[in-house]
N, C-alpha and C positions, 0 to 999 in steps of 0.2 A: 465709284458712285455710291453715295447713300443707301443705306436697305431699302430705307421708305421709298427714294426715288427710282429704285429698281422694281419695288412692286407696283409703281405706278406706273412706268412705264411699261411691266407684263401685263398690268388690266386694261391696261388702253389697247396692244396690241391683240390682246385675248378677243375683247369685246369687238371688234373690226373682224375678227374669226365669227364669233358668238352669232352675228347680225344672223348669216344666213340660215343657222340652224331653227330658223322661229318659220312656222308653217306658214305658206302663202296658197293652200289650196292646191287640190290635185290636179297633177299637169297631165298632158293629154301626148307626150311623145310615145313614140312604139321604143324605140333604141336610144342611141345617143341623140341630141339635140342637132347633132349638127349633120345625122347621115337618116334620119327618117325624112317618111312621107307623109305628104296629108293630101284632103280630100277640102275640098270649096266648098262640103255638105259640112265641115264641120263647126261645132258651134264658135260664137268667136270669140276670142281670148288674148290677152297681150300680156307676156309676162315679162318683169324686169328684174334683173337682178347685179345686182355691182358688187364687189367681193375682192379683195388684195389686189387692186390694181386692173382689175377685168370687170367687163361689163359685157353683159350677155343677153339680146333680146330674142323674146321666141315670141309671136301672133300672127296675127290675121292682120293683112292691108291690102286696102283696094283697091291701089292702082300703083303702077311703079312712081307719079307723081306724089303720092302717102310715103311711099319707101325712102324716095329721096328726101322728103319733112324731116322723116324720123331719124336720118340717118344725119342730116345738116343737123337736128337737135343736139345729138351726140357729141359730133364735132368739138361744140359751140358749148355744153356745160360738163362734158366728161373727157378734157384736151385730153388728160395723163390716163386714159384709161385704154386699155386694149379692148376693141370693140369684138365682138361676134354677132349676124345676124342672120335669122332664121325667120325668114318671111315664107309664110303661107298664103294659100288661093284662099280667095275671099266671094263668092255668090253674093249676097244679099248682106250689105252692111245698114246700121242705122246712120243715118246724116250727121249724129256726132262725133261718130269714131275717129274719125283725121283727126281733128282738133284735142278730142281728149286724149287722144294718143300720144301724140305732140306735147301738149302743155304735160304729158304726166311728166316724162321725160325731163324735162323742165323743172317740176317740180322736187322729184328726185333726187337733183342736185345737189340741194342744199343738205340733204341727208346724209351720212353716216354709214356706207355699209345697207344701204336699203333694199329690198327687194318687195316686188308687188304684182298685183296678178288683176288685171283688168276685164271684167268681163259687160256681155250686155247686162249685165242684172247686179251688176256692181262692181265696187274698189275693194282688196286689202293691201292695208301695206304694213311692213314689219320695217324698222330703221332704228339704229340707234340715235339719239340725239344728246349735246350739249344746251339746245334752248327749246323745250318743247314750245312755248307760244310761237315762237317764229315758226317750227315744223307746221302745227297745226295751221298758221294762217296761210303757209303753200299751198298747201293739202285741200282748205276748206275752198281758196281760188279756183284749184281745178274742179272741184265739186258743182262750179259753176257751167260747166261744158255740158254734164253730164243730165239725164232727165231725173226731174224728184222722186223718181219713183225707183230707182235707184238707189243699192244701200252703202253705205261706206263704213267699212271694218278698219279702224287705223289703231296698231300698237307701235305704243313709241317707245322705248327702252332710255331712259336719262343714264349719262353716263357717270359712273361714280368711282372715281380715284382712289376713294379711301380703301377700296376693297381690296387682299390680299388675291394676287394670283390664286393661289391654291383652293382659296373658301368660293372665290370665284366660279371655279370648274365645278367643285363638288355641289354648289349649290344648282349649277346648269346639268348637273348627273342626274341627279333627286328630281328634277323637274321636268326632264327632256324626255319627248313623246316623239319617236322619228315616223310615226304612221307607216300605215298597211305598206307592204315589199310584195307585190301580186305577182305571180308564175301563169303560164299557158298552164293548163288542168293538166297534172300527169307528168311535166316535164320540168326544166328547168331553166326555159328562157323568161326573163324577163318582162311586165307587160309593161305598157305607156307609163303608169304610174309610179313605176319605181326606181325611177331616175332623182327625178326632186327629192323623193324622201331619202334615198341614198346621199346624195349630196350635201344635205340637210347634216346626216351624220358624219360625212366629210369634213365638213367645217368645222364641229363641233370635238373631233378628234385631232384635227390640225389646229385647233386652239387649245388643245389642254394634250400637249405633248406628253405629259407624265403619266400615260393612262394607258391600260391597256383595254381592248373592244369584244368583247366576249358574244357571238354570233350564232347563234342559237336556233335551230331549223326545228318546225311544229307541222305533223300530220293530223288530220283527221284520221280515225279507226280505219276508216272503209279500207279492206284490202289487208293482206297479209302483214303480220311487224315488221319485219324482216325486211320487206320492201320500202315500209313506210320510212326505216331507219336510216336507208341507204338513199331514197329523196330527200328526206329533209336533210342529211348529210349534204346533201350533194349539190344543193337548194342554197345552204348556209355559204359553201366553198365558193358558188357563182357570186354571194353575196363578196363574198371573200377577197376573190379577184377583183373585182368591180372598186371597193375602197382599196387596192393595193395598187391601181392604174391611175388611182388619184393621186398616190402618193404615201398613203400610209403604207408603214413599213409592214411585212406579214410577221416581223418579230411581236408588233402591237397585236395581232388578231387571234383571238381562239375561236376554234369555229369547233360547233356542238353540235350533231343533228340527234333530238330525241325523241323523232317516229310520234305517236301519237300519245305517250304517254304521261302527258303532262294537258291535259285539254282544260279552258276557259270557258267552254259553254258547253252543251246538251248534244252527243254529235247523233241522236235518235232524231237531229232536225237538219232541213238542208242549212238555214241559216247556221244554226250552232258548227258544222260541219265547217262552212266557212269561215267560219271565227277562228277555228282553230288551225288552222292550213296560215302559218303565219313565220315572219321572221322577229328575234326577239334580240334587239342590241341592253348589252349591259356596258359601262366606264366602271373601268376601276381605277384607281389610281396606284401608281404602281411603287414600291415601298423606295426608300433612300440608298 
């Protein structure tokens, strides 16, 4: 095969990785998606995500008559995909929700690698596309379920051939923000939110194979160094395992815990203190 048709075929493959690394807003799981709990009090949320062949819904629906909508949608525009679903108790929904649930699903289809996060107070969707007019006039249909008072956050990524693998990753390195990785105060489990952002850099380390993930554990002062070294140590390893259950190899992973001696904000505040209580991923790429 061609050079050129080799590096087009890595960016297209890359970019099908790439989709899921783009932020859809903080998810609200305790653990893995598929072994927590929720609560009918909670607010309500539909998230989607399709990714190498799987497709994975986590929300709120109202009746097992909405379940079965949702899950006929699937069927019906996602044949080739391995489904997962992760339906939650629903209390008080608005009168749209079946419908825009449904039609989002629908809409989705026609995207790329999409993922999107539906809430009462609005849409984002991240996708890669070949025709953004056609993307956006799905997108703007379902817009019509939903009430005006509602925001809709849509980025569309146009897909570009010309790009080499390599400049590809580096340029998604330089720009990739995997968001807050939150811990229980004190310990090292996990909280709801740091599933998505973990997976986020899941995908973007299974698209750029050639890199290695440098994992980097941050305390705030409060408390002895010593201690703080051996948390954020130990903070970064849980990160560690968590992308090595995905698949990345631990030969990819450095993991760094550096206690509090690297702080980004004022830790004489509680906010600054929380700023700094943080996990930090760097890509490198890793030499010939």
């Amino acid at each position: 095969m061609p050079q050129r048709l080799r590096n087009t075929a890595a960016v297209v493959i890359l970019l099908a990785g790439i989709a899921w690394t783009l932020p859809i807003g903080p998810g609200r799981m305790d653990t893995d998606p598929r072994s927590a709990t929720y609560s009918a009090a909670d607010p309500a949320e539909f998230q989607v995500t399709a990714y190498r062949g799987k497709l994975v819904i986590v929300g709120h629906a109202r009746s097992k008559h909405h379940e079965q909508r949702i899950i006929d949608a699937v069927s019906e525009h996602f044949p080739a995909h391995a489904a997962e679903f992760e339906f939650r108790p629903f209390g008080v929904a608005p009168a749209w929700w079946d419908d825009a649930t449904v039609e989002l699903v629908t809409a989705l289809a026609g995207l790329k690698t999409p993922s999107a996060n539906l809430t009462e107070h609005g849409l984002r969707v991240r996708a890669l596309v070949s025709d953004r007019p056609d993307a956006e006039q799905r997108l703007q249909a379902l817009r019509q379920s939903m009430p005006l008072t509602a925001d809709l956050d849509v980025q569309l990524t146009v897909i570009n051939t010309d790009a080499t693998a390599a400049s590809f990753c580096e340029r998604q390195f330089s720009s990739f923000r995997a968001g807050q990785v939150a811990f229980a105060e004190s310990g090292t489990a996990m909280r709801a939110s740091a599933y998505p952002v973990l997976d986020r850099v899941v995908a973007l380390a299974d698209a750029c194979r050639a890199a290695t993930v440098t994992i980097t554990g941050h305390t705030d002062s409060t408390g002895n160094e010593n201690s703080n070294r051996q948390l954020s140590q130990a903070r970064a390893e849980t990160v560690a395992a968590y992308l090595d259950s995905r698949g990345i190899a631990k030969e990819r992973l450095v993991v760094v815990g550096a206690g509090s001696s690297l702080p980004i904000a004022d830790n004489a505040t509680r906010y600054g203190r929380s700023v700094n209580r943080r996990i930090e991923f760097e890509f490198t790429a890793m030499s010939d």
